[in-house]
Every structure is written in C-alpha cells, then in structure tokens.
KETOR-513956 format. One record per residue: x negated, y negated, z negated of N, C-alpha, C in turn; residue in one letter. Coordinates in Angstrom, 1 decimal. Layout:
REM residues N
{{X,Y,Z},{X,Y,Z},{X,Y,Z},A},
...
//
This chain:
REM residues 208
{{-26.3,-10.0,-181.1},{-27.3,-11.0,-180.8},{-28.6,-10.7,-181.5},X},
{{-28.8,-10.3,-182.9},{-29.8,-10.2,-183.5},{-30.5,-8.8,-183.0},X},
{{-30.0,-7.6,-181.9},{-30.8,-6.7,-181.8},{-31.4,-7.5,-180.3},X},
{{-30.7,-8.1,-179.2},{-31.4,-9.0,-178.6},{-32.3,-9.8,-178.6},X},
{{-32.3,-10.0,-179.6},{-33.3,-11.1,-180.2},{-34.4,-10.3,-180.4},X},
{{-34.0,-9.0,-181.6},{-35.8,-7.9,-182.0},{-36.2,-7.3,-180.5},X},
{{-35.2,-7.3,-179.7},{-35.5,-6.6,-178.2},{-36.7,-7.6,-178.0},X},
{{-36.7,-8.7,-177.5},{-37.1,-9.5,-177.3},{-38.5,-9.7,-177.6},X},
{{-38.2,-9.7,-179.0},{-39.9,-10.2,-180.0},{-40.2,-8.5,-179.9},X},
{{-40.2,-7.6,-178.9},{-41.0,-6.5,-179.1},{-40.3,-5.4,-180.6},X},
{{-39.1,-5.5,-180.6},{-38.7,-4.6,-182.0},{-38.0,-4.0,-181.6},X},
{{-37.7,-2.5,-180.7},{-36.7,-2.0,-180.3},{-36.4,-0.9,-180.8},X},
{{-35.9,-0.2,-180.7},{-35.3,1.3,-181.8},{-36.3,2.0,-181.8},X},
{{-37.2,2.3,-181.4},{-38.3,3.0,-181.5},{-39.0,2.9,-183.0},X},
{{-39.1,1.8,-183.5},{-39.5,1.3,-185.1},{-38.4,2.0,-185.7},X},
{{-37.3,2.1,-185.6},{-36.4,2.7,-186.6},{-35.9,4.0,-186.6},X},
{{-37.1,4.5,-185.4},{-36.9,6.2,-185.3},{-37.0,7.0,-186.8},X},
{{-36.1,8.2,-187.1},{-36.7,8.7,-188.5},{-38.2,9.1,-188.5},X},
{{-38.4,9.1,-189.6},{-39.9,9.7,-189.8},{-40.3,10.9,-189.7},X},
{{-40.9,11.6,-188.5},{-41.6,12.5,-188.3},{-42.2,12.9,-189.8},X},
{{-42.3,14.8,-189.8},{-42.9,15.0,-191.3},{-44.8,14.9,-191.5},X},
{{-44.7,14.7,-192.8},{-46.4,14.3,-193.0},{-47.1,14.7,-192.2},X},
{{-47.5,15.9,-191.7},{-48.9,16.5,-191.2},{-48.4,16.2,-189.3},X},
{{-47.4,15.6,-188.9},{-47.2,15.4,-187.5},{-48.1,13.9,-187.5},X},
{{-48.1,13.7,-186.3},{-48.7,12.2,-185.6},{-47.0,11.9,-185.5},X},
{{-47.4,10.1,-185.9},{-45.7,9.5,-185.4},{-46.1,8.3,-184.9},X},
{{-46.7,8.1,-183.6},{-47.3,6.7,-183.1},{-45.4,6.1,-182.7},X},
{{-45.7,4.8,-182.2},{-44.5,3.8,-182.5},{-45.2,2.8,-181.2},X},
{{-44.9,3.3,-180.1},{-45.2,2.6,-179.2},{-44.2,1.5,-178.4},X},
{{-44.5,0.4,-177.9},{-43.4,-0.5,-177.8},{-43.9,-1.4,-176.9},X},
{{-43.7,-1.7,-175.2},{-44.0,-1.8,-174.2},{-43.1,-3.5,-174.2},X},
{{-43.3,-4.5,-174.2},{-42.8,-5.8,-174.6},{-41.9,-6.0,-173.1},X},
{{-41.3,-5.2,-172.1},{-40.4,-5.7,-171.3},{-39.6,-6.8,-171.2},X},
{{-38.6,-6.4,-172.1},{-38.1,-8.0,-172.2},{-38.6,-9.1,-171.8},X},
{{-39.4,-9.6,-173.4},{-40.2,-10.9,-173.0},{-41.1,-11.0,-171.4},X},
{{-41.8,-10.1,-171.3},{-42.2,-10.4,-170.0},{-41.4,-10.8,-168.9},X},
{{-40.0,-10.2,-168.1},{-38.8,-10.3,-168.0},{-38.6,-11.8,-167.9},X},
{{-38.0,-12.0,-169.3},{-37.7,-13.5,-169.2},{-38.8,-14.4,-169.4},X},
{{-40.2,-14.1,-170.0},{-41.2,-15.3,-169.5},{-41.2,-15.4,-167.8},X},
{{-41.5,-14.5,-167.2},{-41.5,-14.3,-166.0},{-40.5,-15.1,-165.1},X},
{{-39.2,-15.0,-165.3},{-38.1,-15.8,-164.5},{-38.7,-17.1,-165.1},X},
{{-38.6,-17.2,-166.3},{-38.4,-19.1,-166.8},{-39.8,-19.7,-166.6},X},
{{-40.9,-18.9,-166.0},{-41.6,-19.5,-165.3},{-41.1,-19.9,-163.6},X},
{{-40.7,-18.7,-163.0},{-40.1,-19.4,-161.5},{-39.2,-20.3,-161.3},X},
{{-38.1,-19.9,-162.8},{-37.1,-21.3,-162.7},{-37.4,-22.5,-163.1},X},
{{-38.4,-22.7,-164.3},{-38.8,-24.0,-164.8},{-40.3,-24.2,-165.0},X},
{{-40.9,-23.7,-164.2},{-42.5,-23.5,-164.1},{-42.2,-25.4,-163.6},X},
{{-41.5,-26.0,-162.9},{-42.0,-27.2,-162.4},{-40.6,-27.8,-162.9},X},
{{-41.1,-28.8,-163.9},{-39.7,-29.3,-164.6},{-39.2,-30.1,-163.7},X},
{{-37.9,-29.7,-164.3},{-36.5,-30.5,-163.1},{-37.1,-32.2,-162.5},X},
{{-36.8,-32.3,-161.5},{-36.6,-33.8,-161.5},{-35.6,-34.7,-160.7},X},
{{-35.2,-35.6,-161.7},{-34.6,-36.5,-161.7},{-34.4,-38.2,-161.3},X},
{{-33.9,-38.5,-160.2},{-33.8,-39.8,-159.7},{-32.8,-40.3,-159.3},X},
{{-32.9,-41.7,-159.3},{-31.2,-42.5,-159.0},{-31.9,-43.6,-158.4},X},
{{-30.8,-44.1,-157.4},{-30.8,-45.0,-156.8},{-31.3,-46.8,-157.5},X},
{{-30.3,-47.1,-158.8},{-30.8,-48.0,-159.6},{-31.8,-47.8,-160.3},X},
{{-32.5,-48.7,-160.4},{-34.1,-48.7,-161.3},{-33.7,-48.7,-163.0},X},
{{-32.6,-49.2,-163.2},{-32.5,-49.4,-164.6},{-31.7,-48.5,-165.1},X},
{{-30.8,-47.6,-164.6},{-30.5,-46.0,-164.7},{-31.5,-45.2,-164.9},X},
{{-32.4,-45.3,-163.5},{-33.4,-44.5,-163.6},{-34.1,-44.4,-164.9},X},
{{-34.2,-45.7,-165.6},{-35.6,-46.1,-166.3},{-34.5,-45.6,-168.0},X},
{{-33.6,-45.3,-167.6},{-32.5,-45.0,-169.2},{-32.8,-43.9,-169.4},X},
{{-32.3,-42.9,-168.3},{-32.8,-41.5,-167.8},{-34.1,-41.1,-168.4},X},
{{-35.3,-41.8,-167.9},{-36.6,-41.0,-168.4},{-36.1,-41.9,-169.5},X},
{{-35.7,-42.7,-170.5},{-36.6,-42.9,-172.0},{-35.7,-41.7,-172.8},X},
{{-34.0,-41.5,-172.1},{-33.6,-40.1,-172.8},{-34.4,-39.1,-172.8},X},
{{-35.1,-38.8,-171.2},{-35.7,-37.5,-171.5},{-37.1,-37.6,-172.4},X},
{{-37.3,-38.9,-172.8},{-39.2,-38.6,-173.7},{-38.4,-38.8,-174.8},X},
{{-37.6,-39.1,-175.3},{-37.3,-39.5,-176.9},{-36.4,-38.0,-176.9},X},
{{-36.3,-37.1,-176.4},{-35.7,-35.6,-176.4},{-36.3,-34.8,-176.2},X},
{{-37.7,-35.2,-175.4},{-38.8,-33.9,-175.0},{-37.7,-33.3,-173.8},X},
{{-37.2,-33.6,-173.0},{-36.4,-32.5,-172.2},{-37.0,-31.7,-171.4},X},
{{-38.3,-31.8,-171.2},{-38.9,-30.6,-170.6},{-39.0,-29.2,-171.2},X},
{{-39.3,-29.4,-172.7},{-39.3,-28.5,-173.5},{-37.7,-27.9,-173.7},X},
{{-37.0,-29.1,-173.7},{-35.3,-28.4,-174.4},{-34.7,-27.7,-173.3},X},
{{-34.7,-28.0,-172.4},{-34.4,-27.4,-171.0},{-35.2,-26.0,-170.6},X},
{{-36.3,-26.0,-170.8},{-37.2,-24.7,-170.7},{-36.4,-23.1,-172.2},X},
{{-36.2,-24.1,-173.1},{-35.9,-23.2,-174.4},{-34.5,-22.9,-174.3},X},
{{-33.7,-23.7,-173.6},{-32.1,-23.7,-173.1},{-32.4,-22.2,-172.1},X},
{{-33.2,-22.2,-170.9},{-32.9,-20.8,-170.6},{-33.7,-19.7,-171.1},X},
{{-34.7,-20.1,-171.6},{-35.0,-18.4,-172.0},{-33.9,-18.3,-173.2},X},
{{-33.3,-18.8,-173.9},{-32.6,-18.4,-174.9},{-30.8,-18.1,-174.3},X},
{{-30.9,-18.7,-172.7},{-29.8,-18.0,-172.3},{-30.3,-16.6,-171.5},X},
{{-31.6,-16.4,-171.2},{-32.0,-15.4,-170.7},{-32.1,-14.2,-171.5},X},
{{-31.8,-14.5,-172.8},{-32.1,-13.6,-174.8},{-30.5,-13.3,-174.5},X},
{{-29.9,-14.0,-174.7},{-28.2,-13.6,-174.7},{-27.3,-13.8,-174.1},X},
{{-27.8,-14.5,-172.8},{-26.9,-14.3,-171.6},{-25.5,-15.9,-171.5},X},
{{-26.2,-16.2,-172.8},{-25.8,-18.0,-172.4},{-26.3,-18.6,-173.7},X},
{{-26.5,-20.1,-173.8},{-27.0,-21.1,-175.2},{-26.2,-22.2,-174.9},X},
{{-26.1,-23.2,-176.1},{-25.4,-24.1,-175.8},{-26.7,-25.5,-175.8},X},
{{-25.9,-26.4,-175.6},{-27.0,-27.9,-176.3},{-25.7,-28.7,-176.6},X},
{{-26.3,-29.3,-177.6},{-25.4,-30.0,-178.5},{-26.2,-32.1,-178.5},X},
{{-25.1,-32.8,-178.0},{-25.5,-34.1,-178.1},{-25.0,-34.7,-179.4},X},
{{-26.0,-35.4,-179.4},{-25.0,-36.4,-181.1},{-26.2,-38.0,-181.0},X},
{{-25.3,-38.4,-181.9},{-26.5,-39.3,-182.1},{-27.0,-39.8,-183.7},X},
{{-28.4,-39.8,-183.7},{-29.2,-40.2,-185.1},{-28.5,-41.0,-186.0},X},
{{-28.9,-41.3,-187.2},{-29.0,-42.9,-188.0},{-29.5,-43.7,-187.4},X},
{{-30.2,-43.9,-186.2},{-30.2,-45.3,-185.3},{-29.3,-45.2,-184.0},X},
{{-28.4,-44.4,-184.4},{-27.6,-44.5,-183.3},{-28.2,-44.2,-181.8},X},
{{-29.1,-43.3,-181.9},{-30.0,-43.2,-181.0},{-29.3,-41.6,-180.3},X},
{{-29.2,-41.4,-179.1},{-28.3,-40.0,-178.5},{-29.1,-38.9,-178.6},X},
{{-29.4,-38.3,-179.0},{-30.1,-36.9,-179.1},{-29.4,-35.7,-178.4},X},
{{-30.1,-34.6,-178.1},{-30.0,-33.5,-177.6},{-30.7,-32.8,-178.1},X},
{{-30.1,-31.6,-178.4},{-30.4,-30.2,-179.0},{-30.3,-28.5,-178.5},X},
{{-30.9,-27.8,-178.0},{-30.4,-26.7,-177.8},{-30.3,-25.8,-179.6},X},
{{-28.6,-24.8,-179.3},{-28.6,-24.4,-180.3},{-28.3,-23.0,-180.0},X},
{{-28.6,-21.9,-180.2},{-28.2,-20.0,-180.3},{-26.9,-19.9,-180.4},X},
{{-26.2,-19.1,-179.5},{-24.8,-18.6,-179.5},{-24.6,-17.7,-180.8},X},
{{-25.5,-17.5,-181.5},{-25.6,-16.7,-183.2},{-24.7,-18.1,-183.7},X},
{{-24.8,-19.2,-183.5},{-24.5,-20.4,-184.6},{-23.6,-21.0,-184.3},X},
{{-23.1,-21.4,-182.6},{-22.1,-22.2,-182.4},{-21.4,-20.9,-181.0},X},
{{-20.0,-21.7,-180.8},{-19.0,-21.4,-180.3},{-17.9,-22.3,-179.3},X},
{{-17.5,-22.2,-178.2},{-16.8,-23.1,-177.6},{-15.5,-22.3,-177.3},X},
{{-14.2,-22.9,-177.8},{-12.8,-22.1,-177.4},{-12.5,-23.1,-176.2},X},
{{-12.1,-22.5,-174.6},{-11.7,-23.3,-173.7},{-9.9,-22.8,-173.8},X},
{{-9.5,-24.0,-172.9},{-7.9,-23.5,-172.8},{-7.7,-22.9,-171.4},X},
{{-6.3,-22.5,-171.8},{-6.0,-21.4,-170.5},{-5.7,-21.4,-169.4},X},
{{-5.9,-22.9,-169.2},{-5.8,-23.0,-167.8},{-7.0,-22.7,-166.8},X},
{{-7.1,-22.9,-165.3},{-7.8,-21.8,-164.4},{-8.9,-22.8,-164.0},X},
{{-9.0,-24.8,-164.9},{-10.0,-25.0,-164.8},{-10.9,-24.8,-165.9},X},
{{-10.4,-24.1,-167.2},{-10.8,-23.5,-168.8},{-11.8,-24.9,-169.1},X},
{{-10.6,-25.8,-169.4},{-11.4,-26.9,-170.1},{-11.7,-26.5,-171.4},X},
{{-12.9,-26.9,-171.6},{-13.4,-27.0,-173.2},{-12.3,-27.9,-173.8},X},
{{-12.1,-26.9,-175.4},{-10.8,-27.7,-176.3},{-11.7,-28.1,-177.8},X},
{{-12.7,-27.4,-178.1},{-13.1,-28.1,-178.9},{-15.0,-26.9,-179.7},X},
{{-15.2,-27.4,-180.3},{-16.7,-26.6,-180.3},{-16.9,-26.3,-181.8},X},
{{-16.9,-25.0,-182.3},{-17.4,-25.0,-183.8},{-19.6,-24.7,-184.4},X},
{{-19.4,-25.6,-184.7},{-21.4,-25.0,-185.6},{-21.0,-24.3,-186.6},X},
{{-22.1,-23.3,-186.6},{-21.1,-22.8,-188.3},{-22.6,-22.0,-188.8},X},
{{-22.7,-21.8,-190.1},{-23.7,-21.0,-190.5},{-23.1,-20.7,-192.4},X},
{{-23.8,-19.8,-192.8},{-23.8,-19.2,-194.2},{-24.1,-20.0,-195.6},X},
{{-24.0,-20.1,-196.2},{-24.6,-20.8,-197.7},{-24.3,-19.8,-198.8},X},
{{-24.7,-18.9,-199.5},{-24.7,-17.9,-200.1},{-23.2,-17.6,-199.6},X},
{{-22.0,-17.7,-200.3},{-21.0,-17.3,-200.0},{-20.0,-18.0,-199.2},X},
{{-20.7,-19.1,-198.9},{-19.7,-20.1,-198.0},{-20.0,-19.9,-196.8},X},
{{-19.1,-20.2,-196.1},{-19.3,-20.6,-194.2},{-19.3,-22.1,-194.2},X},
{{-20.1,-22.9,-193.6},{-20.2,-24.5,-193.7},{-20.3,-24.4,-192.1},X},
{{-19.7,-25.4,-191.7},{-20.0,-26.1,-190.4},{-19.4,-27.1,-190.1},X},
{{-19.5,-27.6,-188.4},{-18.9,-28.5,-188.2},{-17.8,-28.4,-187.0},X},
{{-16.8,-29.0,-186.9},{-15.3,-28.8,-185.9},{-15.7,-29.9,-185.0},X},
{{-15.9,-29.7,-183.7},{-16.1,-30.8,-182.8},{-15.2,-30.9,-181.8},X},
{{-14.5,-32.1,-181.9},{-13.3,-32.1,-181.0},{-13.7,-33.0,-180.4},X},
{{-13.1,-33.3,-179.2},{-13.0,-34.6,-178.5},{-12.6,-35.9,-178.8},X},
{{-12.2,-36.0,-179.7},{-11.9,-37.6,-180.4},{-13.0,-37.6,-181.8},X},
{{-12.5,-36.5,-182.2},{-13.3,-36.9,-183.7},{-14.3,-35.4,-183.9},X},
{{-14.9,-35.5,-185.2},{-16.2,-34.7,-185.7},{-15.7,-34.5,-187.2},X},
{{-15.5,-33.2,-187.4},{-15.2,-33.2,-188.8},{-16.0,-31.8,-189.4},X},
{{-16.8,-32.1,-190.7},{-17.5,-30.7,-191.7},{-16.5,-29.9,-192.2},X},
{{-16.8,-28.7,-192.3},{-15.3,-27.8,-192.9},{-16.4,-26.8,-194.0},X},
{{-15.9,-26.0,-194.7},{-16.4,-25.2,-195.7},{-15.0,-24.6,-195.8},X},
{{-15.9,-22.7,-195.5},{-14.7,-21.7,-195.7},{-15.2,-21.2,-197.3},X},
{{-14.3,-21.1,-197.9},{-14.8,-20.8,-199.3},{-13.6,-19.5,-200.4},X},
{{-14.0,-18.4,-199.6},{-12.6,-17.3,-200.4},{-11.6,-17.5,-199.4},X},
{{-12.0,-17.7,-198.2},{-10.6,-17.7,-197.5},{-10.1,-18.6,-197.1},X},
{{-10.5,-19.9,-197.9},{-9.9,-21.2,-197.9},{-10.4,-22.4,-197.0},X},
{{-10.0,-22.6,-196.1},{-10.8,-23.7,-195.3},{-10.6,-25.1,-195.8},X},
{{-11.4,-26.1,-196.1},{-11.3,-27.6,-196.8},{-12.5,-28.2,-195.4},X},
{{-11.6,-29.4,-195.1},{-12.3,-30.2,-194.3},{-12.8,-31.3,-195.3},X},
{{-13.8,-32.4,-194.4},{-14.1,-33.2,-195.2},{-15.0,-34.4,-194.6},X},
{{-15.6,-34.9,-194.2},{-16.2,-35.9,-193.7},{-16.0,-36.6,-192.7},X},
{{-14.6,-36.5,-192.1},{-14.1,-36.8,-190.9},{-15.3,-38.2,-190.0},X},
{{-15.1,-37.4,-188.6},{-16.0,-39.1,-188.2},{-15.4,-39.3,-186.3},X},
{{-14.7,-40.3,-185.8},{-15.0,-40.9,-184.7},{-15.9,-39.4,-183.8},X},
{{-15.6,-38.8,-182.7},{-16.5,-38.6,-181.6},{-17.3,-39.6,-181.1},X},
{{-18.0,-40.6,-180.6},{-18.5,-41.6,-179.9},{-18.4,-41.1,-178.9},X},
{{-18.6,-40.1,-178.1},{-18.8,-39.7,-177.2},{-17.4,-39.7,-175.8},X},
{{-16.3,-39.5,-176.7},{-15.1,-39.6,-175.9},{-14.4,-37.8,-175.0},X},
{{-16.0,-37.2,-175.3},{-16.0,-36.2,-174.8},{-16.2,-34.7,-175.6},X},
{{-16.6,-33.5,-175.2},{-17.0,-32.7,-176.3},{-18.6,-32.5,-175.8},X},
{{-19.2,-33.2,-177.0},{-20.5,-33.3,-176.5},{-21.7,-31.6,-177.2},X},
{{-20.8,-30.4,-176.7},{-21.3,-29.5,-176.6},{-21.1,-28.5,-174.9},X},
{{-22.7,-28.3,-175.0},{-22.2,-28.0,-173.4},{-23.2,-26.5,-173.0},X},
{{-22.0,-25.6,-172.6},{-22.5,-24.0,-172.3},{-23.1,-24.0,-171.4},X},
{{-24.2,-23.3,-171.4},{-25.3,-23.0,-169.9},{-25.4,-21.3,-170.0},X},
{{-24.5,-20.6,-169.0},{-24.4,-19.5,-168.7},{-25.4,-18.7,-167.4},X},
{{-26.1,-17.7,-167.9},{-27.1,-16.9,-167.3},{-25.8,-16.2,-166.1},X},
{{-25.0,-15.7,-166.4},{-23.7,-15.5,-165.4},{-22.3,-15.6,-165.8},X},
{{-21.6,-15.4,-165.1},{-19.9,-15.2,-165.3},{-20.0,-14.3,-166.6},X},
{{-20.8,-13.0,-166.6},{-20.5,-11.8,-167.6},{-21.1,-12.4,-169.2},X},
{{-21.8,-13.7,-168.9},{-22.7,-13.9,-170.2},{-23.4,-12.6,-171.0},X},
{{-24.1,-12.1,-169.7},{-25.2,-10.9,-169.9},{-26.6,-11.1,-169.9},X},
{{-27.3,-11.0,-171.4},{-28.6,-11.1,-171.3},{-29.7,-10.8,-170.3},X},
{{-30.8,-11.4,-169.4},{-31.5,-10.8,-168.4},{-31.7,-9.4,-168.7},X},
{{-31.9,-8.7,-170.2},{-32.9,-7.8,-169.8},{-31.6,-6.2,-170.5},X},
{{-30.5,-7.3,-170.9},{-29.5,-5.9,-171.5},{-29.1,-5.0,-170.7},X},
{{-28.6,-4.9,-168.8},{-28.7,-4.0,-167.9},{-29.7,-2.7,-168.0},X},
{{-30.9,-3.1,-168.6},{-32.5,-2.0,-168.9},{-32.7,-1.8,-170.2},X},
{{-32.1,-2.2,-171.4},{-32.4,-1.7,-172.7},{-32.2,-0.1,-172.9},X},
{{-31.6,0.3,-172.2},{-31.2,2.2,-172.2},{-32.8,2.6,-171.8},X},
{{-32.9,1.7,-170.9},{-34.6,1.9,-169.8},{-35.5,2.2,-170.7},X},
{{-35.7,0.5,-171.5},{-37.3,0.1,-172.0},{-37.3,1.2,-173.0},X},
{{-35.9,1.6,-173.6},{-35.9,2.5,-175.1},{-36.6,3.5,-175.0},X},
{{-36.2,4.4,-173.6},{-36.5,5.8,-173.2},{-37.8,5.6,-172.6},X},
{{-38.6,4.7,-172.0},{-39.7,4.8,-172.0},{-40.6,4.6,-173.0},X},
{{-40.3,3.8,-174.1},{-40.9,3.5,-175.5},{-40.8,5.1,-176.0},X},
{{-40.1,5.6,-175.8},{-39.9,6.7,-176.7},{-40.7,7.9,-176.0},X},
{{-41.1,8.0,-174.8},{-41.9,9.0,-173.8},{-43.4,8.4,-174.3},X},
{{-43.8,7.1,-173.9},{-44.6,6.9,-174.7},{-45.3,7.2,-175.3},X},
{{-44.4,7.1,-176.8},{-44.7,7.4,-178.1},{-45.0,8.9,-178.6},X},
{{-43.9,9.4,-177.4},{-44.1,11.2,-178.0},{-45.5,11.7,-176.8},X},
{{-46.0,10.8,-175.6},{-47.1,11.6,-175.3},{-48.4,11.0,-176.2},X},
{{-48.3,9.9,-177.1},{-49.3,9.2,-178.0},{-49.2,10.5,-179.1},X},
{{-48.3,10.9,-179.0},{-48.1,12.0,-180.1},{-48.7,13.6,-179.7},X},
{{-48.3,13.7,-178.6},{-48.7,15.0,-178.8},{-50.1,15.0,-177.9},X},
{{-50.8,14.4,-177.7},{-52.3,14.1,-177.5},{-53.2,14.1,-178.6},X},
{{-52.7,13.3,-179.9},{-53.3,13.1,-181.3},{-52.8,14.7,-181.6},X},
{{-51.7,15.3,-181.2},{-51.7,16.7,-182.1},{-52.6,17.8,-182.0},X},
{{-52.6,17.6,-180.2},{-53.5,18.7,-179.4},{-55.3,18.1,-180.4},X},
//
C-alpha cells in the first residue's frame, strides 16, 4: 500500500536508484502517471456529484442535511480516488457526541473487513487498527456491539465495550474491481521503465 501511495504522489523507484559515481550526471526523472490516471477517471466518474432523490419530501430533505453535515461530495470523490490508489477504501459510519451520524472515508493501510464463507460473503465484522509506539490500538466492529482492543506483547485486552446503534456493520467496502487492483498497478513495470529511459537520456545529453 505505501509503495502505491509514493507511486502516486510522484515517488517511484527511480529516486531509489543507486548513486551513479561523482563525475557522472545522475538526473531522477519522474513522469506523474499515476496521479494523472486517477485524477483523470475521478474527474469522468465524479466530475458531476451523484444525485439523489426520493419520492417523499421529508426523506428527501434528511438525505441532503446527511449529505451537508458530511460534505458528501467531497467524501465520495476521496472514496474513489483512494480506491483508484489501492484498488478499494472503506467509509466508516458512526455517530458524534450529539448523536449526530457521520461518515468517514478511511485507507485499506488502517481498516479491514473479514466476510463469511458463504457465496453471499456477508460482512462478519470490521477491524480499525493503527500503532502507538509498541501497541496496536483499535477498534472491533461487530454488528451488535463496538468494542476498543489494545495488542500489547502478544496480548490482546478489550475494553470500552458499546451497543452498535446501527444494528448493522456500519463499515462499507467500495471496490475498484473483483481483483481489488489499483487503476494504475497493471503499468507500474511501464511508468518505471520509462522514468528510467528518461532519466538515462537526461543523462547522457548532460555527459555529451
């Protein structure tokens, strides 16, 4: 995920070529594919934000105050380029200290969905997780309840147990395809070898 990601922001193996010796030219050329790539689709896919309508007025009118008090034009726009980076992202619902429903998109670097084995692969439950110098801290999201866990040496301790509200698993995968293949990982062999042709004719122009 993190070399997807430097793909992305323009950082491809080319930067981590060894160093040519002193008296050679060593240019470091790096052609931003990717990003182009996926700005390019997530402008044809969401160049014109979704829209949404229902028959009742007072549905309707719940609908838009969800989507301004979430910005959903922006979370939905960041949901696919970040499934277009690694080939799927999740969004995560919860609700505030005012009990207010939020939506979040979060990086497949951070969370996780295990489905079961049946051939409809229902979601069984969703882990957050992230580092704290030597801890793993996150959170266990099941369908009834919501519980914090801390791995510590091995040792897993739960602890804040709370109610789902939701009734459901309010984590939900948005997949670029079946393969969960980043848009632009098919051509990474590509952008490399042309970064690197590049770089060696930036080179031997400065030699001549």
């Amino acid at each position: 995920y993190e070399y997807l990601f430097n793909m992305y922001r323009n950082q491809p193996e080319i930067f981590d070529a060894p160093r040519k010796a002193e008296f050679k030219p060593d240019n470091r050329l790096a052609v931003a594919f990717p990003k182009y790539m996926v700005d390019t689709l997530g402008g044809y896919f969401n160049g014109i934000p979704i829209k949404k309508t229902h028959e009742l007025i007072e549905f309707l009118e719940a609908i838009s105050q969800f989507d301004n008090r979430n910005d959903m034009e922006d979370e939905e726009s960041e949901l696919f380029k970040m499934a277009c980076i690694y080939g799927h992202a999740f969004e995560y619902i919860y609700q505030n200290e005012q009990t207010e429903t939020k939506a979040i998109y979060v990086s497949p670097k951070d969370v996780f969905i295990v489905y079961d084995k049946s051939i409809e692969q229902k979601p069984l439950f969703a882990v957050h997780y992230g580092q704290e110098e030597t801890k793993t801290v996150g959170v266990l999201i099941e369908i009834d309840k919501i519980r914090e866990f801390v791995i510590d040496k091995g040792v897993v301790r739960f602890e804040n147990e709370q109610v789902n509200p939701f009734g459901k698993l309010p984590v939900i995968e948005f997949m670029l395809n079946d393969e969960r293949q980043g848009l632009f990982e098919p051509v990474i062999s590509l952008v490399n070898s042309y970064n690197k042709v590049m770089s060696e004719k930036a080179n031997d122009v400065d030699y001549f």
